[in-house]
KEKE-3310 file (N, C-alpha, C; in steps of 0.2 Angstrom, whole numbers, plus 5000, padded with zeros to 4 digits):
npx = (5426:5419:5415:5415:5400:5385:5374:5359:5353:5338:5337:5345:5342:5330:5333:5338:5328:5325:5335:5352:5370:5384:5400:5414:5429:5443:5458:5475:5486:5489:5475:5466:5456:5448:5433:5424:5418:5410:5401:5398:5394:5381:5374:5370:5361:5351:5347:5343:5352:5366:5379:5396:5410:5425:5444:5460:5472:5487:5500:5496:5502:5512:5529:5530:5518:5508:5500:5494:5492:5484:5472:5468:5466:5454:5447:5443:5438:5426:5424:5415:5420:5436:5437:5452:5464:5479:5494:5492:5483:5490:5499:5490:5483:5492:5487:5473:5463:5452:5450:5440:5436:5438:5447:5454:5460:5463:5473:5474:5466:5452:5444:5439:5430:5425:5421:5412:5423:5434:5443:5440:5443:5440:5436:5432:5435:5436:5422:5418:5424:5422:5408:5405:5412:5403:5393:5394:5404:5397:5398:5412:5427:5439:5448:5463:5470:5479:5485:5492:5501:5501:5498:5489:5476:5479:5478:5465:5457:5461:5458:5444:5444:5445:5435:5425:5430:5442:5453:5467:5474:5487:5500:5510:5522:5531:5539:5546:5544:5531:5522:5526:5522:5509:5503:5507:5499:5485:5485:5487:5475:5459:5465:5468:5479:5478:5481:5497:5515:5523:5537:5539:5534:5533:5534:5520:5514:5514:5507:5490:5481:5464:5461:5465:5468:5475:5478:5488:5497:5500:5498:5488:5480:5491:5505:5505:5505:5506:5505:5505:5513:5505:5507:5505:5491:5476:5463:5454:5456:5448:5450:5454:5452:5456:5460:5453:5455:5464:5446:5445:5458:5476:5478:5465:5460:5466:5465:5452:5451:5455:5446:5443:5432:5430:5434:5432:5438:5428:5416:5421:5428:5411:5405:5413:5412:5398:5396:5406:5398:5386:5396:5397:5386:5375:5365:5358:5364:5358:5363:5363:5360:5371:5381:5378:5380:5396:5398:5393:5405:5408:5404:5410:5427:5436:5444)
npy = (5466:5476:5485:5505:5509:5520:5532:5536:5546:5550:5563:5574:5572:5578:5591:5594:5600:5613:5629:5626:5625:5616:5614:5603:5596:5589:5582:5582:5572:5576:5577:5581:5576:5568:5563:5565:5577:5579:5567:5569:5584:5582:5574:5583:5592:5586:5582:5596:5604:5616:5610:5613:5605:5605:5608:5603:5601:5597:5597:5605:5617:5625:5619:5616:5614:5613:5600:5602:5614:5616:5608:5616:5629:5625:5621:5633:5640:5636:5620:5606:5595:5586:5576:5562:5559:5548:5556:5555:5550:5541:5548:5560:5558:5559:5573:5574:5572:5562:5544:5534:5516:5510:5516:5519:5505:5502:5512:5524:5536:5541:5551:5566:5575:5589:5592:5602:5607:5597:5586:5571:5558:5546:5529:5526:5515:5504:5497:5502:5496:5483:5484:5485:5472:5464:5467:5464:5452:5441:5424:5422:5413:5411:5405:5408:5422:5436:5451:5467:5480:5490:5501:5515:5513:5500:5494:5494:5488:5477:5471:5472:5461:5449:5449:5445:5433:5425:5416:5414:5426:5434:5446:5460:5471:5484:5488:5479:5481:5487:5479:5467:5473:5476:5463:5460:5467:5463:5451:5450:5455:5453:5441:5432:5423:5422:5430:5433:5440:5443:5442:5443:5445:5434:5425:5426:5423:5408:5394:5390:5404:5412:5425:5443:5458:5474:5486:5496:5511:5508:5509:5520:5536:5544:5534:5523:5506:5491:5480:5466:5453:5449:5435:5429:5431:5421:5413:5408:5415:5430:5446:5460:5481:5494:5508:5520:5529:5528:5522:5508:5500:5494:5482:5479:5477:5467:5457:5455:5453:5440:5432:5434:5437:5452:5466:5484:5500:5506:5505:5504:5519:5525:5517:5522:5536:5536:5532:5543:5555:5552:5555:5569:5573:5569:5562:5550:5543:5542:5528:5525:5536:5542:5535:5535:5548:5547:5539:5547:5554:5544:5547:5557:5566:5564:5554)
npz = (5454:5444:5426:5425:5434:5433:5444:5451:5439:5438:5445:5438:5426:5427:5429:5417:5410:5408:5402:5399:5402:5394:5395:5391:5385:5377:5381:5374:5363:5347:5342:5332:5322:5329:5333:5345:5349:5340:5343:5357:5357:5346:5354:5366:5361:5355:5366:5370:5376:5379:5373:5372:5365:5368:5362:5369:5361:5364:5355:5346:5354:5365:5365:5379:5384:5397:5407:5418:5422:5410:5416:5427:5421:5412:5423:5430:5421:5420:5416:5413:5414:5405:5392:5391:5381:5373:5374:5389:5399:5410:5417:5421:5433:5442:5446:5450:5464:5468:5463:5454:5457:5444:5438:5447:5448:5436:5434:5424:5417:5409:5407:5416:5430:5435:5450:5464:5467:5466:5457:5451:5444:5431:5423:5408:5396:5398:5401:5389:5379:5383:5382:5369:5361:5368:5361:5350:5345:5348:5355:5351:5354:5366:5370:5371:5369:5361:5364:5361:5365:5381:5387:5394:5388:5384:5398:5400:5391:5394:5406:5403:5393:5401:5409:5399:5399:5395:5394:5393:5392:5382:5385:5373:5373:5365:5376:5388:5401:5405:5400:5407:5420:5416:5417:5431:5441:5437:5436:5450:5454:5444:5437:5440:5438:5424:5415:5405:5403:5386:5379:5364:5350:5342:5353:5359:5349:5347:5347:5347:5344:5348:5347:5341:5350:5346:5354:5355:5345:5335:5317:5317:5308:5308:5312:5304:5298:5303:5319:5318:5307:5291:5289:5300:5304:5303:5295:5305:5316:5325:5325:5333:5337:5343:5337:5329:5317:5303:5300:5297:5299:5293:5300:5301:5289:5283:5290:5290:5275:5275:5280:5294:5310:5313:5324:5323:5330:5332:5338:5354:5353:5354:5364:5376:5376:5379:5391:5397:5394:5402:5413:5414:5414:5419:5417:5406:5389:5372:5365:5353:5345:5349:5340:5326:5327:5326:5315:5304:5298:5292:5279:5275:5270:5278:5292)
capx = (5424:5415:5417:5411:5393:5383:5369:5354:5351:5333:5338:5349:5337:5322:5336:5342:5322:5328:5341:5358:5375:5388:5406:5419:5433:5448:5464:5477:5490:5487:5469:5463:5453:5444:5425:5422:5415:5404:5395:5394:5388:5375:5368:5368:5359:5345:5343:5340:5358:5368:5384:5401:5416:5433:5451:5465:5479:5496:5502:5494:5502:5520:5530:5533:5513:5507:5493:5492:5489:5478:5465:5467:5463:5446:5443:5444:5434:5417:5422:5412:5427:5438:5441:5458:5468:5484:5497:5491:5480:5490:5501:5485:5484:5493:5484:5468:5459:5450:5450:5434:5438:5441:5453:5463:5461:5468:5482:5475:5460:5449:5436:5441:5426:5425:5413:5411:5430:5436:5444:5437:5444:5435:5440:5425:5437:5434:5417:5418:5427:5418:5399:5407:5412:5396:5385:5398:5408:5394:5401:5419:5431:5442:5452:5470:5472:5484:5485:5499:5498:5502:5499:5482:5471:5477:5475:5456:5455:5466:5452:5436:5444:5445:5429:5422:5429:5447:5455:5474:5479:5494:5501:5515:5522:5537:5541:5544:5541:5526:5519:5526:5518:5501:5502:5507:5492:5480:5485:5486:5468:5456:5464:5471:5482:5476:5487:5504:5517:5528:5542:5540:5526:5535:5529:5513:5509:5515:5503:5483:5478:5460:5460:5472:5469:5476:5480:5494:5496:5500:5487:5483:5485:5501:5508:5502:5506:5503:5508:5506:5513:5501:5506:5502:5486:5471:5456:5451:5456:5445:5453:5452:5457:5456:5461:5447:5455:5457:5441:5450:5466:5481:5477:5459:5460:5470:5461:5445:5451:5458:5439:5443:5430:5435:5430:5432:5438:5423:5412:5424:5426:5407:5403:5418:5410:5391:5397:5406:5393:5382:5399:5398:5382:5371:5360:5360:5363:5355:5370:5364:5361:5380:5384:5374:5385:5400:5397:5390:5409:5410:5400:5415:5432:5438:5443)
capy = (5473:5479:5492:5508:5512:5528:5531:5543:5552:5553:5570:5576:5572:5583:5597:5594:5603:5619:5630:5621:5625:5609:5615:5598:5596:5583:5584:5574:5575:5576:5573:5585:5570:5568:5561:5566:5583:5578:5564:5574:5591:5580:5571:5587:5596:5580:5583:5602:5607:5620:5608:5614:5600:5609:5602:5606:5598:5599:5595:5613:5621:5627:5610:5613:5612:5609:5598:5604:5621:5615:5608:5622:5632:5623:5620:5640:5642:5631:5618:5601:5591:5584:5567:5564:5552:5548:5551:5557:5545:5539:5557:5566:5556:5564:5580:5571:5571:5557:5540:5530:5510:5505:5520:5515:5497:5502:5515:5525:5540:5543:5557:5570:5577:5594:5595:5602:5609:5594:5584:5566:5552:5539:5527:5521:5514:5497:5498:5504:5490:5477:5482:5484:5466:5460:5467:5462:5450:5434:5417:5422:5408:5414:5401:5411:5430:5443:5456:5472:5487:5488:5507:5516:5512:5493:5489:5494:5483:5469:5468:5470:5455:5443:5451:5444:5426:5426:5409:5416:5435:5437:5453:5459:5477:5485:5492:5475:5484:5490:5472:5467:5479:5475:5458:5459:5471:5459:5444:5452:5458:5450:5438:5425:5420:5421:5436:5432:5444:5440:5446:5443:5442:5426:5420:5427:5421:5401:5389:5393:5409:5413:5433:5444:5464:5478:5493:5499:5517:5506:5508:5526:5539:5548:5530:5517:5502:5485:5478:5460:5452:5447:5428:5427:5431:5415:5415:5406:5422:5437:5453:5470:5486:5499:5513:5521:5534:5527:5514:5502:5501:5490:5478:5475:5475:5461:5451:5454:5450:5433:5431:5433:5442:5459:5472:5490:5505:5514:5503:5509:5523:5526:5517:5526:5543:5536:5534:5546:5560:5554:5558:5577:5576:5564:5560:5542:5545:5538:5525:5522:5542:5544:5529:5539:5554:5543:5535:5552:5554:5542:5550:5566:5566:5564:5548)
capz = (5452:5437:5426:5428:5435:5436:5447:5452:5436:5438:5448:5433:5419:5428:5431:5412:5404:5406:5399:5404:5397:5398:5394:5391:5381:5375:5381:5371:5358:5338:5342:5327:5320:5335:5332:5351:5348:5335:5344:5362:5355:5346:5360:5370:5355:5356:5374:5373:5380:5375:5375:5371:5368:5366:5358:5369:5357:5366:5345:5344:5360:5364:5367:5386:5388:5406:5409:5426:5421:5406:5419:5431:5417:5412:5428:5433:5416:5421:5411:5420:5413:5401:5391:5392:5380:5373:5379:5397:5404:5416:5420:5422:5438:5447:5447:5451:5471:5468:5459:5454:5458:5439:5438:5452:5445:5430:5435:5421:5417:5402:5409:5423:5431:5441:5454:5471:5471:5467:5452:5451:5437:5428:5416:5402:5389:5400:5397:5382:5376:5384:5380:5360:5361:5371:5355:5342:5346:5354:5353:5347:5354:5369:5376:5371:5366:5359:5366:5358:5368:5389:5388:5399:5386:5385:5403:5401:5387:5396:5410:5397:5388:5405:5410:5394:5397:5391:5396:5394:5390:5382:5381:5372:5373:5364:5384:5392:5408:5405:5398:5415:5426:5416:5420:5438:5442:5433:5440:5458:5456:5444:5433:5444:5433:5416:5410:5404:5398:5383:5377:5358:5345:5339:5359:5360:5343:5349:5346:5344:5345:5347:5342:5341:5349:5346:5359:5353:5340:5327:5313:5318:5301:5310:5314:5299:5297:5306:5323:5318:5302:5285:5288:5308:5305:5301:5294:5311:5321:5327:5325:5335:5334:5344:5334:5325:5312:5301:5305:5294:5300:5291:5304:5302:5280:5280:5293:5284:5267:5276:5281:5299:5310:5313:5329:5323:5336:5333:5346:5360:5355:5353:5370:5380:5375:5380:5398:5398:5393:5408:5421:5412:5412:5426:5409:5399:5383:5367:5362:5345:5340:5348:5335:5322:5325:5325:5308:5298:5298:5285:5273:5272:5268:5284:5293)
cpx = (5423:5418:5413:5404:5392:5374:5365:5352:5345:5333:5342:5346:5332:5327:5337:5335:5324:5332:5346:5363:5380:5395:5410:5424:5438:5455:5466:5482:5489:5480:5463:5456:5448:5436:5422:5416:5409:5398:5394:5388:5381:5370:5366:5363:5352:5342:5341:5346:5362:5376:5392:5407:5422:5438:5454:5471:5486:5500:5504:5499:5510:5523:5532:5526:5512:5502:5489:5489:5485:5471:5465:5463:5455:5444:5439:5439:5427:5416:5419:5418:5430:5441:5449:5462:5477:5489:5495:5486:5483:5496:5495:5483:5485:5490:5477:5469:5458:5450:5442:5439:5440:5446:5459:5463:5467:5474:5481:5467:5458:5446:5439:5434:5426:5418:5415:5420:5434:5438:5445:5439:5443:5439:5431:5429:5435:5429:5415:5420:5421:5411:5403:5408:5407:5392:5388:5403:5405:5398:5407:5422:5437:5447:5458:5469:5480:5483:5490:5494:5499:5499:5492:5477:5470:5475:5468:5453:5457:5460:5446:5436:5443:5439:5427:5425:5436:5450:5463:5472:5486:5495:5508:5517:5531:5545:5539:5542:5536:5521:5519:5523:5511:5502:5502:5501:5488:5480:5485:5479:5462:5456:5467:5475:5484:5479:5496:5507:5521:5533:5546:5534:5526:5533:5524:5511:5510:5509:5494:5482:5471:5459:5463:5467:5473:5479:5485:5493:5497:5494:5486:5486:5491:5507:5506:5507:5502:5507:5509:5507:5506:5500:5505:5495:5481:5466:5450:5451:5450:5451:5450:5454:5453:5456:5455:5450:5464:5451:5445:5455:5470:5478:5470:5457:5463:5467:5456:5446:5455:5450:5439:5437:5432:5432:5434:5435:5431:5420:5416:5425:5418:5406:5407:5415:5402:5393:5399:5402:5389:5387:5398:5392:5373:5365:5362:5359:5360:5362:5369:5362:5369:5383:5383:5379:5393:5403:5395:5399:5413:5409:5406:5422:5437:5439:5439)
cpy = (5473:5485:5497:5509:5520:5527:5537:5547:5555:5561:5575:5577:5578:5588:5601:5598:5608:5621:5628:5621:5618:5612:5608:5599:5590:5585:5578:5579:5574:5572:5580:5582:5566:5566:5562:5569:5585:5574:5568:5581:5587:5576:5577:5590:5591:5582:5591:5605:5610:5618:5608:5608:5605:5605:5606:5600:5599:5601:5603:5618:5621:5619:5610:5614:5609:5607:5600:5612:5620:5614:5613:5626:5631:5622:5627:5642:5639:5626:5610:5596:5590:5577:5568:5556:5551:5555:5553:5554:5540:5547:5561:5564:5559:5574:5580:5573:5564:5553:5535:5522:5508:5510:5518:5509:5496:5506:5519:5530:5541:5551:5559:5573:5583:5595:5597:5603:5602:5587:5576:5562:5545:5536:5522:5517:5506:5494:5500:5499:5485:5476:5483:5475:5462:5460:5465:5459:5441:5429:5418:5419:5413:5412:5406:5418:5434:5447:5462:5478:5485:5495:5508:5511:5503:5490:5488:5488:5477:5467:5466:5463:5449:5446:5449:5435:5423:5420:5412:5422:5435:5443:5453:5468:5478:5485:5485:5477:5484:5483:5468:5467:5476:5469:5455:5464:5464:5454:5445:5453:5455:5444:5432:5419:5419:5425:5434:5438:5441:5443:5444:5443:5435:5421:5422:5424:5413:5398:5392:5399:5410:5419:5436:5452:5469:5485:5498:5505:5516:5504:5515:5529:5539:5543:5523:5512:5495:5481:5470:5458:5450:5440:5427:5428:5426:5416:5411:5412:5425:5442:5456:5474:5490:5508:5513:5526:5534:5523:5509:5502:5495:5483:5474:5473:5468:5457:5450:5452:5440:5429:5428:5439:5449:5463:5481:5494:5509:5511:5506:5514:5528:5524:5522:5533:5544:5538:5540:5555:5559:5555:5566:5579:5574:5563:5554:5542:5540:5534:5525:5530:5545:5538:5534:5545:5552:5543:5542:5557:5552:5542:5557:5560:5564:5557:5547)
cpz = (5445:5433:5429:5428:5435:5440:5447:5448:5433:5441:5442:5428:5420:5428:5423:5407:5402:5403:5404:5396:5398:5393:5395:5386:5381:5378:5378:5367:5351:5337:5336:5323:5322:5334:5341:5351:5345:5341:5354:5360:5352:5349:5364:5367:5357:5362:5377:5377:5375:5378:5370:5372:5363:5366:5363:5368:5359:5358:5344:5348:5359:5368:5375:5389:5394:5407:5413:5425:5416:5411:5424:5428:5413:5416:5431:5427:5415:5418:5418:5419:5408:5400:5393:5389:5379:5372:5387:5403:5411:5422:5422:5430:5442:5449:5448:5460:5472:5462:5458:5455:5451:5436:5441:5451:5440:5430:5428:5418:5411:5402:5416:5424:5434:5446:5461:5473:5469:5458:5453:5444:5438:5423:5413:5399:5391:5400:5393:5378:5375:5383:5370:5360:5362:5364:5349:5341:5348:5350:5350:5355:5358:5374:5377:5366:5366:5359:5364:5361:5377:5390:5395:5395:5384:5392:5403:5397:5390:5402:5407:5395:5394:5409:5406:5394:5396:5395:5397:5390:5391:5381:5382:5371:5369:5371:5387:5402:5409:5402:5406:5420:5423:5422:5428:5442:5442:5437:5447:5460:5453:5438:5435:5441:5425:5412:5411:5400:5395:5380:5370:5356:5345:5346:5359:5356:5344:5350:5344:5348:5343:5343:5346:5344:5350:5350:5359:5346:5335:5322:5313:5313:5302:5310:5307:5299:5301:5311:5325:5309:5296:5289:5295:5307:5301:5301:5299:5315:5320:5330:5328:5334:5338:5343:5330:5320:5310:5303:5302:5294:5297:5293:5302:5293:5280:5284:5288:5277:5269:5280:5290:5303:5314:5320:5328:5332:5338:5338:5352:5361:5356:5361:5377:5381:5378:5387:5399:5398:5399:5413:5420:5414:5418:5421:5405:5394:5380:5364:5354:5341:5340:5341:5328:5320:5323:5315:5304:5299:5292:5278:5271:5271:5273:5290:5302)
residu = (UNK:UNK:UNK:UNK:UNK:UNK:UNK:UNK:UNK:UNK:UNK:UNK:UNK:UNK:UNK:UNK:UNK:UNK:UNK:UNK:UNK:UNK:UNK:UNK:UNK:UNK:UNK:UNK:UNK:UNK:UNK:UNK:UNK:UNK:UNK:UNK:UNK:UNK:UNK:UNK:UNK:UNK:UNK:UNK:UNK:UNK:UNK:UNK:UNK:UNK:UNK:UNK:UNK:UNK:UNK:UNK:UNK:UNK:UNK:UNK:UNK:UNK:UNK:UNK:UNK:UNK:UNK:UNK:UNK:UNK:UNK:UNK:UNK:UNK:UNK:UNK:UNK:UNK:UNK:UNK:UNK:UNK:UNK:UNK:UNK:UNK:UNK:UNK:UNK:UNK:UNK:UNK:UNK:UNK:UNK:UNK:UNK:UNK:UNK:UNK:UNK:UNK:UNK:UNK:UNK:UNK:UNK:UNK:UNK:UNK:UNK:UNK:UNK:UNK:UNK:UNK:UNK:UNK:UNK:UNK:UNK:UNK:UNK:UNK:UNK:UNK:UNK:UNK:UNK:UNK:UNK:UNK:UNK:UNK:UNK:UNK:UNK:UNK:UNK:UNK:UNK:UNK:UNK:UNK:UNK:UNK:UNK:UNK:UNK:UNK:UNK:UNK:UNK:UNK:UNK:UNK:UNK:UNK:UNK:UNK:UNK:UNK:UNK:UNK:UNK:UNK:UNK:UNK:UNK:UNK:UNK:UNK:UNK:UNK:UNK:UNK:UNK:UNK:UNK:UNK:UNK:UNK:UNK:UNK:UNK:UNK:UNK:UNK:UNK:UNK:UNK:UNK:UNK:UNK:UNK:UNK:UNK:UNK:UNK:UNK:UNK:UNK:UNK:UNK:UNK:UNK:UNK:UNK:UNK:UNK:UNK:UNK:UNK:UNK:UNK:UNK:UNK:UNK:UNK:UNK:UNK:UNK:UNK:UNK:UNK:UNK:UNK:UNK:UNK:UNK:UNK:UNK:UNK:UNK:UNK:UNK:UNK:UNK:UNK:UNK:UNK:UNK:UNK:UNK:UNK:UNK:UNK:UNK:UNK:UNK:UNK:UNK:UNK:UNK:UNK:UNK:UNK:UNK:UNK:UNK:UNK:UNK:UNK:UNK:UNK:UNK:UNK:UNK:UNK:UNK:UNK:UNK:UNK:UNK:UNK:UNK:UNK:UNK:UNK:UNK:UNK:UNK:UNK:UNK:UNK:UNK:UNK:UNK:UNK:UNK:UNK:UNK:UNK:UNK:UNK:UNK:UNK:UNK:UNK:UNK:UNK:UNK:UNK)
# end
């Protein structure tokens, strides 16, 4: 199985001339920093839509916030969905209808969709990932990887990566459970083997490592620092990182001054948000004007 598809949206484009409001928003916690908003509203904006994306920040909210009631609430308010990241990607499940294939693959949701009465989740971040890598990534060296992070957003990445070639996937999680649980999914479904869990850095990092990614909150402003030491890191590696804010995370500074090559968060996030604009939307976005709004980001003060 692949990641996610979309179809049919020649009937959504011819619908999308007219005037056309599109309500979406983020659910999440301390996503204040958010480059969502920016690059949806301006695709909407391009295509002649009068596209609203809304923050609902738990951070923000009283601390016995209810997701459940959050999406009731937007749903009950017109909105056509919501992203939906850390930490609720895979609790937000339960309050779902329906699963797409690489949802139920991953046991973990990016994009809820309302249609037709019914709350429908998607996961992009695994094609998000893995078209970032395709365009920026060719020819890096994949026999053996590290992998930090088990969480939603690393399963998606754990498949991308053995979708992309990945000879061994090691993953290593603070939550040996949950490293665990990746790798027994994985290897029951599409990686026949190839994913290992470890239960240290010091065994993940044993013997050659091809490149090292990242999935984990370490790196992010709230969380800084770095999830793999300075002296593990070789100027044979490729680095990734998931995290995008900041874009240059602890993580990817030191790689890159050790002249290894680097893969930024912002490709995932950028592709993540392509797809998911055409479930909100049944419209194919422009990838490289959402990059565009991505990136005019790094011209402010703001990470």
């Amino acid at each position: 199985m692949n990641s996610e598809t979309i179809v049919d949206n020649g009937k959504a484009e011819a619908g999308a001339q007219g005037s056309r409001t599109v309500l979406v928003g983020l659910l999440g916690r301390g996503i204040q920093l958010s480059r969502s908003p920016a690059m949806h509203e301006a695709e909407g904006a391009a295509r002649g839509i009068n596209y609203q994306y809304k923050l609902f920040d738990t951070a923000k909210m009283d601390s016995d916030a209810d997701i459940g009631e959050i999406l009731k609430s937007a749903e009950a308010a017109g909105f056509a969905g919501l992203n939906v990241t850390y930490p609720y990607k895979v609790e937000v499940i339960d309050y779902l209808e329906d699963l797409s294939d690489a949802a139920r693959a991953l046991g973990a949701v990016n994009t809820v969709v309302f249609r037709d009465g019914r709350r429908r989740g998607h996961n992009t971040d695994w094609w998000g990932f893995a078209e970032s890598f395709r365009r920026n990534m060719p020819g890096a060296k994949c026999d053996t990887v590290l992998q930090i992070g088990a969480g939603g957003a690393g399963a998606a990445v754990a498949h991308a990566l053995l979708e992309q070639g990945v000879g061994e996937l090691r993953i290593f999680d603070r939550d040996p459970d949950k490293s665990g649980a990746l790798e027994g999914r994985i290897n029951s479904s599409v990686a026949h083997g190839r994913a290992r869990a470890v239960s240290s850095l010091e065994e993940g990092l044993n013997g050659v490592i091809d490149g090292i990614v990242n999935t984990s909150p370490v790196g992010m402003a709230s969380m800084p620092g770095t999830p793999v030491p300075a002296d593990a890191i070789l100027p044979a590696m490729w680095v990734a990182d998931i995290v995008y804010f900041p874009l240059e995370t602890e993580l990817l500074r030191i790689a890159r001054e050790k002249g290894c090559r680097v893969l930024p968060g912002s490709g995932m996030a950028v592709f993540q948000a392509v797809r998911a604009f055409e479930h909100f939307t049944g419209l194919v976005p422009d990838s490289d004007r959402m990059e565009a709004a991505f990136n005019r980001f790094d011209s402010t003060d703001r990470d």
